[in-house]
N, CA, C and O atoms as CSV, one atom per row, in Angstrom:
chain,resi,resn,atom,element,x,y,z
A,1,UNK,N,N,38.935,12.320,77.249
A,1,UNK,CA,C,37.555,12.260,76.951
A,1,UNK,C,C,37.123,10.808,76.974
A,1,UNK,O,O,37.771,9.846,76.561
A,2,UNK,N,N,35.512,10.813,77.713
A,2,UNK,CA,C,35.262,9.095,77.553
A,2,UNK,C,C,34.637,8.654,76.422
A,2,UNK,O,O,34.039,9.512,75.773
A,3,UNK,N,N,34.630,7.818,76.127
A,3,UNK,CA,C,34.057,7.200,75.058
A,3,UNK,C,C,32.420,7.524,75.037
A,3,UNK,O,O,31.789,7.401,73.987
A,4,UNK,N,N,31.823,7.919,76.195
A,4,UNK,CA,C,30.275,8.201,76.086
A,4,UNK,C,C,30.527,9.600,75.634
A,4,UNK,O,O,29.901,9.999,74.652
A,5,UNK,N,N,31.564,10.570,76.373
A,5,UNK,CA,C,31.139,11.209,75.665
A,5,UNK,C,C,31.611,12.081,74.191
A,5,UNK,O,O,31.332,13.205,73.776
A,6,UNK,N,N,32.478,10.934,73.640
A,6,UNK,CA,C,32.994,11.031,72.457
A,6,UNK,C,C,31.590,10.490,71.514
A,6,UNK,O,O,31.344,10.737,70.334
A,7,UNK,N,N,30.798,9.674,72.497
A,7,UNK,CA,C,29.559,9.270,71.324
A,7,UNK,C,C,28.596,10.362,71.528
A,7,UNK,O,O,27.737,10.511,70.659
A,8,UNK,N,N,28.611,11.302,72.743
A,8,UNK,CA,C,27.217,11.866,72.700
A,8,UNK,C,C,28.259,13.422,71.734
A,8,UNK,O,O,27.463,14.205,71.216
A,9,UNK,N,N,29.124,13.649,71.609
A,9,UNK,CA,C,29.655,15.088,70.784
A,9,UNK,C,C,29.175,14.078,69.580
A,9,UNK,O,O,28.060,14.509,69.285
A,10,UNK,N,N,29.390,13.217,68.936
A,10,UNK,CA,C,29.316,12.640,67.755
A,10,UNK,C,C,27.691,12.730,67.345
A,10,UNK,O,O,27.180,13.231,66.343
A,11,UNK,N,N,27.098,12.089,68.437
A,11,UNK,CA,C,25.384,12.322,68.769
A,11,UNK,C,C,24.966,13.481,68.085
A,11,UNK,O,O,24.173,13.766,67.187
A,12,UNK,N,N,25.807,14.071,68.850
A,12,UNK,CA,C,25.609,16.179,69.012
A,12,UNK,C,C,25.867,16.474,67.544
A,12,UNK,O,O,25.109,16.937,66.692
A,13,UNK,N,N,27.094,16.100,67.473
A,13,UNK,CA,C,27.476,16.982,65.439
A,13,UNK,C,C,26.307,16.050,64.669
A,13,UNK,O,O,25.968,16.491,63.571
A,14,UNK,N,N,25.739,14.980,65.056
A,14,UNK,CA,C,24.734,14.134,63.559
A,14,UNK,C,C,23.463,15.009,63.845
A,14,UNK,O,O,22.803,15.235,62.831
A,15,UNK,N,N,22.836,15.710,65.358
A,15,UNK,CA,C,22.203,15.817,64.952
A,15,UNK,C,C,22.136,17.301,65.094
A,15,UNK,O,O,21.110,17.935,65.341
A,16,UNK,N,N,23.352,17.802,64.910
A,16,UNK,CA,C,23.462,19.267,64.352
A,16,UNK,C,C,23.280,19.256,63.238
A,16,UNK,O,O,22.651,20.171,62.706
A,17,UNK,N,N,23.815,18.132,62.482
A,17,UNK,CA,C,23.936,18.282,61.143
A,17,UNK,C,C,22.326,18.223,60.200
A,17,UNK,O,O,21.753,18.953,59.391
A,18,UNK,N,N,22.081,17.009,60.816
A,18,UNK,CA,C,20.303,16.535,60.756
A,18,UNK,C,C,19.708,17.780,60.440
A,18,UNK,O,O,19.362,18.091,59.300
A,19,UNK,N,N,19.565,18.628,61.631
A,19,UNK,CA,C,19.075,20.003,61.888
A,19,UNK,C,C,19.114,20.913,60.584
A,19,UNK,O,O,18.232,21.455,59.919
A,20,UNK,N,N,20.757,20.847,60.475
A,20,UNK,CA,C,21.040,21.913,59.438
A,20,UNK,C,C,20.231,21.287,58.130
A,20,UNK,O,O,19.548,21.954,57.352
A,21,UNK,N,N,20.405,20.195,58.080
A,21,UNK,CA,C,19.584,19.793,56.493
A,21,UNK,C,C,18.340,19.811,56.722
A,21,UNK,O,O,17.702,20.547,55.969
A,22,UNK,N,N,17.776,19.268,57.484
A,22,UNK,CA,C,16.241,19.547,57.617
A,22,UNK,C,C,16.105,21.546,57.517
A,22,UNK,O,O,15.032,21.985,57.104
A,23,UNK,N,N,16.941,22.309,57.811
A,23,UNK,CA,C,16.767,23.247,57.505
A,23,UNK,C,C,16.826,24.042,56.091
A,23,UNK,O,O,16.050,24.869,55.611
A,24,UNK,N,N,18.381,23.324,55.465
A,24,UNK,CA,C,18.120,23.623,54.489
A,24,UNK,C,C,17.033,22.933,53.004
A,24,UNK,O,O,16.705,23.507,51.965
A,25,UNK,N,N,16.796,21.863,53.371
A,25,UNK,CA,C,15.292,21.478,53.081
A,25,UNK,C,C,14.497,21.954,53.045
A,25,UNK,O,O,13.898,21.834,51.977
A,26,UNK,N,N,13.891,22.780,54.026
A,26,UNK,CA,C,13.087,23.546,54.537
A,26,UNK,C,C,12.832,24.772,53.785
A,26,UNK,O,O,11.747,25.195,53.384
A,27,UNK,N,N,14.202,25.365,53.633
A,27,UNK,CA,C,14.625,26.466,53.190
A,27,UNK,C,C,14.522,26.419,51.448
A,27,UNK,O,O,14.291,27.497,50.900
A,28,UNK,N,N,14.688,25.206,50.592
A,28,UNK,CA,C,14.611,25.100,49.576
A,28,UNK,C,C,13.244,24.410,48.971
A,28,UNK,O,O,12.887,24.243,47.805
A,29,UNK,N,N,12.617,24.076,50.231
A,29,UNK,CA,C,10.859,23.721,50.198
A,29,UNK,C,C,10.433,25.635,49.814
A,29,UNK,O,O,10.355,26.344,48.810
A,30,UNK,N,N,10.333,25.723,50.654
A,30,UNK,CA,C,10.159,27.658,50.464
A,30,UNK,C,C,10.587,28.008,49.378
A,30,UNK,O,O,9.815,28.741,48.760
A,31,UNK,N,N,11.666,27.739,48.818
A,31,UNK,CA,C,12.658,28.663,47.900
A,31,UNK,C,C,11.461,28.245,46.951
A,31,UNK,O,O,10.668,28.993,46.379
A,32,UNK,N,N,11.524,26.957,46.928
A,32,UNK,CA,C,10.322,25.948,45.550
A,32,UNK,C,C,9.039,26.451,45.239
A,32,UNK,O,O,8.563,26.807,44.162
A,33,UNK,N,N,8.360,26.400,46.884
A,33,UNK,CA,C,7.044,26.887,47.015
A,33,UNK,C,C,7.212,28.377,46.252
A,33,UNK,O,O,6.816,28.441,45.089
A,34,UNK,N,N,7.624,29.234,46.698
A,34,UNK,CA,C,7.825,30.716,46.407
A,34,UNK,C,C,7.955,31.206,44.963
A,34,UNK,O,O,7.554,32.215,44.381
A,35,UNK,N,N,8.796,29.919,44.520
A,35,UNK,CA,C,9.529,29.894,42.936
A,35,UNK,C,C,7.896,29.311,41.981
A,35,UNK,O,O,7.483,29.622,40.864
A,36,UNK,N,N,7.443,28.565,42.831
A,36,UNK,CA,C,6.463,27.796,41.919
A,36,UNK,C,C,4.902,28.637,42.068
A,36,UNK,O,O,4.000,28.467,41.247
A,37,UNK,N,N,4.794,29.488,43.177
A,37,UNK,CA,C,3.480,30.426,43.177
A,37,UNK,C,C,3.911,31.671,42.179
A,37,UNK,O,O,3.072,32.205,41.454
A,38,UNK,N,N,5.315,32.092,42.206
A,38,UNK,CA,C,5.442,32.779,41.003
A,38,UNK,C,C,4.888,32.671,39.958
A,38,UNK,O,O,4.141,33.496,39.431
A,39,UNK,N,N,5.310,31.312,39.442
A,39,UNK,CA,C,5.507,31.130,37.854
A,39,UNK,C,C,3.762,30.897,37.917
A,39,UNK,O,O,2.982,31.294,37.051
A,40,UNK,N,N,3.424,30.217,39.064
A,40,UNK,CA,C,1.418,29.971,38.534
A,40,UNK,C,C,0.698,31.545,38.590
A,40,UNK,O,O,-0.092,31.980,37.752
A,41,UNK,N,N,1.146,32.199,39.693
A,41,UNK,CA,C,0.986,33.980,39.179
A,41,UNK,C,C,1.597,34.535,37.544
A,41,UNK,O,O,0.954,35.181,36.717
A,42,UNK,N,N,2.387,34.264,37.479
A,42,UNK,CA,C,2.704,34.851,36.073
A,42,UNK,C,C,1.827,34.305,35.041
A,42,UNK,O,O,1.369,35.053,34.177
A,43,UNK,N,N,1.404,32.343,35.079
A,43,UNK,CA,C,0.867,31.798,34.120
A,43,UNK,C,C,-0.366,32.749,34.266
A,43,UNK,O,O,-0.618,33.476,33.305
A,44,UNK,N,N,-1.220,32.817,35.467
A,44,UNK,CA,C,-2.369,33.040,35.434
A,44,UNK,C,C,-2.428,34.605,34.856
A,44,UNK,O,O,-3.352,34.879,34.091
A,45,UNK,N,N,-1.595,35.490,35.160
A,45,UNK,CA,C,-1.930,36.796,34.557
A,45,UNK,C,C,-1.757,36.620,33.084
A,45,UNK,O,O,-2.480,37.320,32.375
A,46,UNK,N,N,-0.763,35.649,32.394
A,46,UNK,CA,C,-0.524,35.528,31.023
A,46,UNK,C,C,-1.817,35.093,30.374
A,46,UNK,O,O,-2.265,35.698,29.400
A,47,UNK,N,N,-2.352,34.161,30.852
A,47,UNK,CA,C,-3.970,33.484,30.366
A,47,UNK,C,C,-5.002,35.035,30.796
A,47,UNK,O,O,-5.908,35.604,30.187
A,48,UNK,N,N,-4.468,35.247,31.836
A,48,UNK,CA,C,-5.817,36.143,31.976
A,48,UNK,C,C,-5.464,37.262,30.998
A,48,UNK,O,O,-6.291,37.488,30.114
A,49,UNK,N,N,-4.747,37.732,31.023
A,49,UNK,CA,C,-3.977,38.781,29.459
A,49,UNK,C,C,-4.526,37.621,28.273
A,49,UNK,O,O,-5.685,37.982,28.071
A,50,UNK,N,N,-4.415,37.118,27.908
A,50,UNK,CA,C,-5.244,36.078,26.232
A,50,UNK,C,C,-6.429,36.053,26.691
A,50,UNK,O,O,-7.220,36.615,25.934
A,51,UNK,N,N,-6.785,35.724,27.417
A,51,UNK,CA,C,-8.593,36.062,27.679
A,51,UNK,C,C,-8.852,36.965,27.452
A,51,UNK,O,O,-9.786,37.017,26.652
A,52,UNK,N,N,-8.176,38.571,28.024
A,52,UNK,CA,C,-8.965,40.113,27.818
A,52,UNK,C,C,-8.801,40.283,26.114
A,52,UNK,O,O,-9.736,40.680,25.419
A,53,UNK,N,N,-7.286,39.869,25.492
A,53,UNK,CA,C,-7.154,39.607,24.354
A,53,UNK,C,C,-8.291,39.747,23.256
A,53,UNK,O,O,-8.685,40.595,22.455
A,54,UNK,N,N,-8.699,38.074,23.768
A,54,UNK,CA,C,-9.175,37.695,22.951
A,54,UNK,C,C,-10.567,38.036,22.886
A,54,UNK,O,O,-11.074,38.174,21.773
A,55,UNK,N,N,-11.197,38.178,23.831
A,55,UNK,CA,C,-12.388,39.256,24.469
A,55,UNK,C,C,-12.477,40.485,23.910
A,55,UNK,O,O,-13.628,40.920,23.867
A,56,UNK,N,N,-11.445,41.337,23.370
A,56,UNK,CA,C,-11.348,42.575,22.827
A,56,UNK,C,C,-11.505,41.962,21.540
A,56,UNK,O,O,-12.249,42.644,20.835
A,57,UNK,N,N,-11.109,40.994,21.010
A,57,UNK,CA,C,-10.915,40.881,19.366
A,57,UNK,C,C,-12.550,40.589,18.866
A,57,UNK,O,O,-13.176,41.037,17.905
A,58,UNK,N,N,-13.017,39.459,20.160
A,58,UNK,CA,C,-14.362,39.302,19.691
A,58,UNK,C,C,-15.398,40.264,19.321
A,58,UNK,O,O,-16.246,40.263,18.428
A,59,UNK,N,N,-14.974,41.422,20.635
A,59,UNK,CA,C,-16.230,42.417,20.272
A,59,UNK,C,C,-15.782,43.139,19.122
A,59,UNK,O,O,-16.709,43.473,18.384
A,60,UNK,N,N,-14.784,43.438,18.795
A,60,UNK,CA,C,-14.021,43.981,17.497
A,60,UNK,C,C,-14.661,43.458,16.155
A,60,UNK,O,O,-14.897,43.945,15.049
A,61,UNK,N,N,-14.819,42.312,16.731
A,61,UNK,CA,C,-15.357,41.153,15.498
A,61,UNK,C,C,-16.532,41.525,15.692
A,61,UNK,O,O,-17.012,41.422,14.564
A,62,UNK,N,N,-17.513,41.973,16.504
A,62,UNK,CA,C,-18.931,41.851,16.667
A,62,UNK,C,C,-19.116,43.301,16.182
A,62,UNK,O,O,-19.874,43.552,15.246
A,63,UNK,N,N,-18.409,44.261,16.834
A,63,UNK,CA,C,-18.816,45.646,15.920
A,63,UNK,C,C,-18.318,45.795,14.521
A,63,UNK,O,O,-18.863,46.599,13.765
A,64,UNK,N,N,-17.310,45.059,14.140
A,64,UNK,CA,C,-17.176,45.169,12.241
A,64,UNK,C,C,-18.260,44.010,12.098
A,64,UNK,O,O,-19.120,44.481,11.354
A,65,UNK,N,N,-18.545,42.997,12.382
A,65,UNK,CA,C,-20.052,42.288,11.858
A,65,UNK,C,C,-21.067,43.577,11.768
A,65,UNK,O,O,-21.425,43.911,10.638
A,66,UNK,N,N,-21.595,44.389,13.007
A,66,UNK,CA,C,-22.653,44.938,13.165
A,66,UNK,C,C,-22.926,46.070,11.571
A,66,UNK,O,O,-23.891,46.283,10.836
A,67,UNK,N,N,-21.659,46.499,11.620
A,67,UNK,CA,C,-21.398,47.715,10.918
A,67,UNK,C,C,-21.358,47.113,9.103
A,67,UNK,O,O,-21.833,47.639,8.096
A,68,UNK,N,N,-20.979,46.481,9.189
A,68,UNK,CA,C,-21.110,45.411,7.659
A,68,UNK,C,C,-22.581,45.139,7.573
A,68,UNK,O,O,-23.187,45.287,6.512
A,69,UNK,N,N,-23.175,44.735,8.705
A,69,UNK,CA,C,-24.577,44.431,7.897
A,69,UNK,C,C,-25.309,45.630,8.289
A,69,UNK,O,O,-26.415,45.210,8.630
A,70,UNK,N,N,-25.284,47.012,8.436
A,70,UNK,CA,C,-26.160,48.379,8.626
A,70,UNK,C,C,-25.747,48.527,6.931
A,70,UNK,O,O,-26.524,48.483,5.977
A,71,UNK,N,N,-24.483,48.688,6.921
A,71,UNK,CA,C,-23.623,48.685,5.224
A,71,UNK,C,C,-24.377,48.177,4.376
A,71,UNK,O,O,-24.943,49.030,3.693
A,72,UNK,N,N,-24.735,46.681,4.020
A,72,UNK,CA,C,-25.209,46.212,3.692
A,72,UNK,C,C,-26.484,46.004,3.292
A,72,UNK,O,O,-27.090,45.747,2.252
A,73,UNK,N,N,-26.683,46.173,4.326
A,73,UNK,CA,C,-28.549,46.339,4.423
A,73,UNK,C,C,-28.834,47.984,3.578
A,73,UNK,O,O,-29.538,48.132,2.579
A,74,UNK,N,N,-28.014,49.165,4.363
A,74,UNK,CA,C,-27.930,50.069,3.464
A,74,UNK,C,C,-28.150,50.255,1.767
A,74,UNK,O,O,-29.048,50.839,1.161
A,75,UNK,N,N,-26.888,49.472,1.236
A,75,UNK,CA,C,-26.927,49.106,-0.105
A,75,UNK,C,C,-28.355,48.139,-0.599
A,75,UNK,O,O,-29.024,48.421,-1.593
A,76,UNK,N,N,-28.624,47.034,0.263
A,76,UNK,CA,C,-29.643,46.390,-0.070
A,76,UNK,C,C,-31.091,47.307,0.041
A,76,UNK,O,O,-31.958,46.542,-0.383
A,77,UNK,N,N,-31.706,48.546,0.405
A,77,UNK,CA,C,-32.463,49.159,0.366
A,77,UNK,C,C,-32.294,50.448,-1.386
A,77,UNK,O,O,-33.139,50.835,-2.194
A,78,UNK,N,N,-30.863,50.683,-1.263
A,78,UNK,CA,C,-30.677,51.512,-2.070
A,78,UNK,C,C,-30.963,50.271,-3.487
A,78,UNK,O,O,-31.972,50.562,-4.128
A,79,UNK,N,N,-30.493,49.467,-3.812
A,79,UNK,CA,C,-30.687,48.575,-4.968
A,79,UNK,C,C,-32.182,48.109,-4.985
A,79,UNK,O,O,-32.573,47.844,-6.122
A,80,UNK,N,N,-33.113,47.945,-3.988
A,80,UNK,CA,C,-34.290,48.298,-3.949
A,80,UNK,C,C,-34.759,48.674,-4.819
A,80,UNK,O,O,-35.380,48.109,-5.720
A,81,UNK,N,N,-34.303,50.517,-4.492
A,81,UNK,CA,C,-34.430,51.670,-4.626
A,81,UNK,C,C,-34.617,51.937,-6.189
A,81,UNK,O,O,-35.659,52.157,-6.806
A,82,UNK,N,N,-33.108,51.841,-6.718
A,82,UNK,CA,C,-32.756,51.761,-8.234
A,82,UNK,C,C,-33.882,50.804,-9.199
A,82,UNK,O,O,-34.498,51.105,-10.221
A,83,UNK,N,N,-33.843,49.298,-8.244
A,83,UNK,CA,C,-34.972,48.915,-8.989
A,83,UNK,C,C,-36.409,49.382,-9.109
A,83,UNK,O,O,-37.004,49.085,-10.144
A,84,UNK,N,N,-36.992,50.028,-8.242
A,84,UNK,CA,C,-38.264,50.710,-8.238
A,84,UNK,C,C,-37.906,51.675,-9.402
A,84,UNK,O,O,-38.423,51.555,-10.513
A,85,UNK,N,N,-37.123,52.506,-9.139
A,85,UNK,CA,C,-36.734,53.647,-10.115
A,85,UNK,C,C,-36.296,52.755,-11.267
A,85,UNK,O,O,-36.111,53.834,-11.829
A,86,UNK,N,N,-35.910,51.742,-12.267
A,86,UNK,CA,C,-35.673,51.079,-13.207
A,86,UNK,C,C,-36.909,50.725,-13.975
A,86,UNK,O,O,-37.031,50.851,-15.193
A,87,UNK,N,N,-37.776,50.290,-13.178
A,87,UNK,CA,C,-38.928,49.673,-13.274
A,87,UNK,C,C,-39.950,51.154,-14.359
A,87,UNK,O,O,-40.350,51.182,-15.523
A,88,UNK,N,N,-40.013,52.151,-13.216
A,88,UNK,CA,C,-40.541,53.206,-13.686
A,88,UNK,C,C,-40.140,53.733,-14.787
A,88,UNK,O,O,-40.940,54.214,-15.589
A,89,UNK,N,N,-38.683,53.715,-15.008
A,89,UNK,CA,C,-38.014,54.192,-16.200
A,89,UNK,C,C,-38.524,53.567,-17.728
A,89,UNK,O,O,-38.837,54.145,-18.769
A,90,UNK,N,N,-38.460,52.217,-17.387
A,90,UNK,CA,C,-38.868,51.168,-18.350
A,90,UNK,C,C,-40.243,51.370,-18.171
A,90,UNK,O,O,-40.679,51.252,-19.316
A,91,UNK,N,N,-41.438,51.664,-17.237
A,91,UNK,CA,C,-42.922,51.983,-17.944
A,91,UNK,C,C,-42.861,53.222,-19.010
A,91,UNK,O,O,-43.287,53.206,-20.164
A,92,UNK,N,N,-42.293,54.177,-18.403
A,92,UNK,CA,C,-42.295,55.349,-18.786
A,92,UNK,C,C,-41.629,55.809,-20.180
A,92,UNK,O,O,-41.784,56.862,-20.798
A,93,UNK,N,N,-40.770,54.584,-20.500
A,93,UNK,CA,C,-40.108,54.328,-22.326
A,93,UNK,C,C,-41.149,53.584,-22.964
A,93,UNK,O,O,-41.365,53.563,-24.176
A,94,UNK,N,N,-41.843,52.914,-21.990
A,94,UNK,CA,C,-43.108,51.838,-22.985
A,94,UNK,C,C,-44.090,52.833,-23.804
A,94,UNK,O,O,-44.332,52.996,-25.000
A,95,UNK,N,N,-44.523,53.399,-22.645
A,95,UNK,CA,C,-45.469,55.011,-22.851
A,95,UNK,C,C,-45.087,55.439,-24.013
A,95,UNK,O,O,-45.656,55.208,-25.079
A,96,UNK,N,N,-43.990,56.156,-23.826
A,96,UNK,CA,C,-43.197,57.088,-24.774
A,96,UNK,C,C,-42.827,56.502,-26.216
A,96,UNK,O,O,-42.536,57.218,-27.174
A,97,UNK,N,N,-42.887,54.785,-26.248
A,97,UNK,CA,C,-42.511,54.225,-27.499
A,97,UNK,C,C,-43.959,54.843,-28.014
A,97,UNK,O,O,-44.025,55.872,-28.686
A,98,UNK,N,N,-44.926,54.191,-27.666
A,98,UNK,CA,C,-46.284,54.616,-28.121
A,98,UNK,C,C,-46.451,55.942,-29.081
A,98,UNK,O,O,-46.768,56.090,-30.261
A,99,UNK,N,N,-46.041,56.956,-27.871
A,99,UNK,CA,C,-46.344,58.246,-28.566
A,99,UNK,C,C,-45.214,58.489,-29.353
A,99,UNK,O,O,-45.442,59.472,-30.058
A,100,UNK,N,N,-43.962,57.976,-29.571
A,100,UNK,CA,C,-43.199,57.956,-30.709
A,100,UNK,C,C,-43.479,57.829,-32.104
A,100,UNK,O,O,-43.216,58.525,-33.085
A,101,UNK,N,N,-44.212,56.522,-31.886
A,101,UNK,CA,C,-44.821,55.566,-33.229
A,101,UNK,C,C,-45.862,56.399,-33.465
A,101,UNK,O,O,-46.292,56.240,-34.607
A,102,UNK,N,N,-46.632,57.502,-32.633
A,102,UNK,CA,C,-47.780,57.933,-33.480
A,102,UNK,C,C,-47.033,59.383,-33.852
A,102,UNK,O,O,-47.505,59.851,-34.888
A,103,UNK,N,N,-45.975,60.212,-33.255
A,103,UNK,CA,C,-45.257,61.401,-34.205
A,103,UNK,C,C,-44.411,61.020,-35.343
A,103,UNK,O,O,-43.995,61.717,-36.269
A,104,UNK,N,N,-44.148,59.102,-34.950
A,104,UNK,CA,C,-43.809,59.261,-36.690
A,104,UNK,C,C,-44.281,58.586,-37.541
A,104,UNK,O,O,-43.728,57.930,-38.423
A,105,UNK,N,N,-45.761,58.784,-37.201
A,105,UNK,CA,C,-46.858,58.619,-38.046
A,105,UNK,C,C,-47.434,59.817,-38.570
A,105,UNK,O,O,-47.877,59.960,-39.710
A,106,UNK,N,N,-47.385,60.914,-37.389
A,106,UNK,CA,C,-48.164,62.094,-37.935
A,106,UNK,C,C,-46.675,62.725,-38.985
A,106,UNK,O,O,-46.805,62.975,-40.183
A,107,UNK,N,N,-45.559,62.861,-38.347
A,107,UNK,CA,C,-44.562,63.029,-39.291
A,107,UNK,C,C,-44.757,62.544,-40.815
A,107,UNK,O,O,-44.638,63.472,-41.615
A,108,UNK,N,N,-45.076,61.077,-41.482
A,108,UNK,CA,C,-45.311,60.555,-42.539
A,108,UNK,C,C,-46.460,61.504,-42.741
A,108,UNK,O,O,-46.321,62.384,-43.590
A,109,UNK,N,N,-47.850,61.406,-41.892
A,109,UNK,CA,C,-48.648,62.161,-42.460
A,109,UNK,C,C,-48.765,63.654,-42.939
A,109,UNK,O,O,-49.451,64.061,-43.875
A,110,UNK,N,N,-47.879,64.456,-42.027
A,110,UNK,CA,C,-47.394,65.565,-42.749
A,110,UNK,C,C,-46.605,65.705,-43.805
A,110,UNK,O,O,-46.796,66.469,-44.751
A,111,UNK,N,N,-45.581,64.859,-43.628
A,111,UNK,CA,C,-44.803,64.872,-45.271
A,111,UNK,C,C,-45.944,64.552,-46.465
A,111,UNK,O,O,-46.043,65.436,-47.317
A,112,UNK,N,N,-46.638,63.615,-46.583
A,112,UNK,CA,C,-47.649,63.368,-47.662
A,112,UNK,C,C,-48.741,64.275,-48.062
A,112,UNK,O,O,-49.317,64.255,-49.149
A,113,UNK,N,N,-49.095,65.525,-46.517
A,113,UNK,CA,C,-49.309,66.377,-46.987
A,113,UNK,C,C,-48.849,67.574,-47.685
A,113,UNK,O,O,-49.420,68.326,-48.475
A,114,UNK,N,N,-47.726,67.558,-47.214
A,114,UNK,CA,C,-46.604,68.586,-47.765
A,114,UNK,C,C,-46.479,68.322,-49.415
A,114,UNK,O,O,-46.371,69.232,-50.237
A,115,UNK,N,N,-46.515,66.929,-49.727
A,115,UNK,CA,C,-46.471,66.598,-51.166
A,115,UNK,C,C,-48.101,66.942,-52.111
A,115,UNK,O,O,-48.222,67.473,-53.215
A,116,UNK,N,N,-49.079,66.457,-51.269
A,116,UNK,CA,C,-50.066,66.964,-51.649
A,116,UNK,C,C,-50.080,68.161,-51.796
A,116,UNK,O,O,-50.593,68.569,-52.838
A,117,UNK,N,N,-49.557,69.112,-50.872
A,117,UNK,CA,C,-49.804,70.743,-50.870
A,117,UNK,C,C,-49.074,71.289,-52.290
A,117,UNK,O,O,-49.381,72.034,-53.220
A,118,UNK,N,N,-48.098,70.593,-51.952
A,118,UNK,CA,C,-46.967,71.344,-52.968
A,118,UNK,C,C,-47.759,70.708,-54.676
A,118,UNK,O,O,-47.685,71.474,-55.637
A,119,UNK,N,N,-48.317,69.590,-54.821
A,119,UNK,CA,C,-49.346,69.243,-56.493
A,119,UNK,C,C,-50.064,70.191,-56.300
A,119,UNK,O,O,-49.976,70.982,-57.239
A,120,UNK,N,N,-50.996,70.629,-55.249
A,120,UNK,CA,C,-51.941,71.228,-55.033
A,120,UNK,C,C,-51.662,72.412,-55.828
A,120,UNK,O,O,-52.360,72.845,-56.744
A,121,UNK,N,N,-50.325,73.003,-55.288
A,121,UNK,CA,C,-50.264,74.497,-55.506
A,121,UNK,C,C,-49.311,74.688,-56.827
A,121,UNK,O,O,-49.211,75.734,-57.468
A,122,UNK,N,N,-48.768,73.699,-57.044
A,122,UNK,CA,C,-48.214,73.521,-59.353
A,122,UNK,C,C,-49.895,73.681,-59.844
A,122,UNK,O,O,-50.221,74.644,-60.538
A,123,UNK,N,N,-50.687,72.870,-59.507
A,123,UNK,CA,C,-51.542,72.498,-60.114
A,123,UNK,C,C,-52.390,73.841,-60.290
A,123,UNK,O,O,-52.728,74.443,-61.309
A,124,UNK,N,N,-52.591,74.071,-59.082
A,124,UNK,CA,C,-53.495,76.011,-59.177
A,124,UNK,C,C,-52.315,76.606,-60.179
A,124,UNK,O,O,-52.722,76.970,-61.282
A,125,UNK,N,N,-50.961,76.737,-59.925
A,125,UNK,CA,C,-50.088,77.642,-60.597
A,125,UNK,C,C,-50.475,77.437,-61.962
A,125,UNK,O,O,-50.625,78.475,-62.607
A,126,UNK,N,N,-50.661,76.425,-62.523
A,126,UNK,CA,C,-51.070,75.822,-64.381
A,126,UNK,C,C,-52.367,76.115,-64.201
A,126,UNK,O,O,-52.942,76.014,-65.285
A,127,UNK,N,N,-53.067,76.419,-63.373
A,127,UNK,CA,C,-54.363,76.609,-64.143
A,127,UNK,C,C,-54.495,77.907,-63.910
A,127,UNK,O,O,-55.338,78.607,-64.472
A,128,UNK,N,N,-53.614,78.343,-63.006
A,128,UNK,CA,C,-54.241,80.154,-63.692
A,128,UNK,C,C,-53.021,80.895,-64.187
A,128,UNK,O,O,-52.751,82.086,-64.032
A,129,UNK,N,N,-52.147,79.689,-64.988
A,129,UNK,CA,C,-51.515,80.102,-66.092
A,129,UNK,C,C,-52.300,80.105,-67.230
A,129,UNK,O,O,-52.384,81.019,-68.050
A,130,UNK,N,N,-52.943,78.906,-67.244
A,130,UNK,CA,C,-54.005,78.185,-68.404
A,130,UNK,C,C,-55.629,79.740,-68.170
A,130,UNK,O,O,-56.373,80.184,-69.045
A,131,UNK,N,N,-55.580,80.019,-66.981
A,131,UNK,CA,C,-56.382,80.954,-66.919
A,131,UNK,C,C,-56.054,82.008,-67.547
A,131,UNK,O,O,-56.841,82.256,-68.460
A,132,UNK,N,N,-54.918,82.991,-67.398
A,132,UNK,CA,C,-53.987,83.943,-67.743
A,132,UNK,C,C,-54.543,83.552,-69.474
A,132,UNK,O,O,-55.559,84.160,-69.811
A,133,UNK,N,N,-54.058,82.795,-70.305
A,133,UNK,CA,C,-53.837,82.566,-71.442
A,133,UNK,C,C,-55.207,83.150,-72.206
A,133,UNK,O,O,-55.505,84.002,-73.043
A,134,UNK,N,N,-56.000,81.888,-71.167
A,134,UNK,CA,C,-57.717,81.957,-71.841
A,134,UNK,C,C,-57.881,83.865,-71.474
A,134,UNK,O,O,-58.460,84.345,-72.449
A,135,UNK,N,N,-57.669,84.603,-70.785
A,135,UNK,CA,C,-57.943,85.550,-70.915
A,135,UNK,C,C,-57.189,86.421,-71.921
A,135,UNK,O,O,-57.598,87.579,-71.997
A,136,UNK,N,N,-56.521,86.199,-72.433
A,136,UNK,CA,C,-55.695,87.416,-73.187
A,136,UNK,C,C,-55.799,87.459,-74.731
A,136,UNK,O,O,-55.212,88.336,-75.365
């Protein structure tokens, strides 16, 4: 073999070899690329999963807000309510003190008649004992 072409087989294997690494370069550019659109697909469905997340929790949050203040407001009409009806209760004892104080006035005034009645009727009893007497 001549020396040229002991340099051009030598030529030949460097840039077989060249070849092969630029291939497997190539091949591990891909492997990378492939490996790295994965993982940004996975990130992005993981974020986009915490977005729907958190999107569900909000409206969750917005219908227990909604429902707390119908609740609320509910109770705040009914306490209203009680107070209108409190209010009335308390005219309607004012009233009633009134006509209290005058049955137990007429009460006193019947007892004092009751005492009057009852002198009244000793008093007739002695005089038409005292009558009885003068006649006999």
């Amino acid at each position: 073999m001549s020396e040229s072409q002991a340099t051009g087989d030598k030529s030949t294997a460097r840039s077989d070899e060249h070849s092969q690494r630029q291939q497997d370069v190539s091949s591990n550019s891909d492997n990378i690329d492939a490996t790295s659109q994965r993982a940004f697909d996975s990130m992005a469905s993981y974020l986009q999963s915490e977005l729907e997340a958190s999107a569900s929790d909000l409206s969750l949050l917005e219908k227990l807000n909604d429902a707390s203040i119908n609740k609320y407001e509910g109770l705040s009409r009914q306490a209203q309510d009680m107070l209108v009806h409190a209010y009335k209760i308390k005219q309607t004892y004012n009233e009633m003190q009134l006509h209290i104080a005058e049955v137990g006035t007429l009460v006193e005034s019947v007892g004092h008649l009751e005492k009057v009645a009852q002198e009244l009727d000793r008093y007739s009893q002695q005089l038409e004992a005292k009558f009885q007497n003068l006649l006999k």
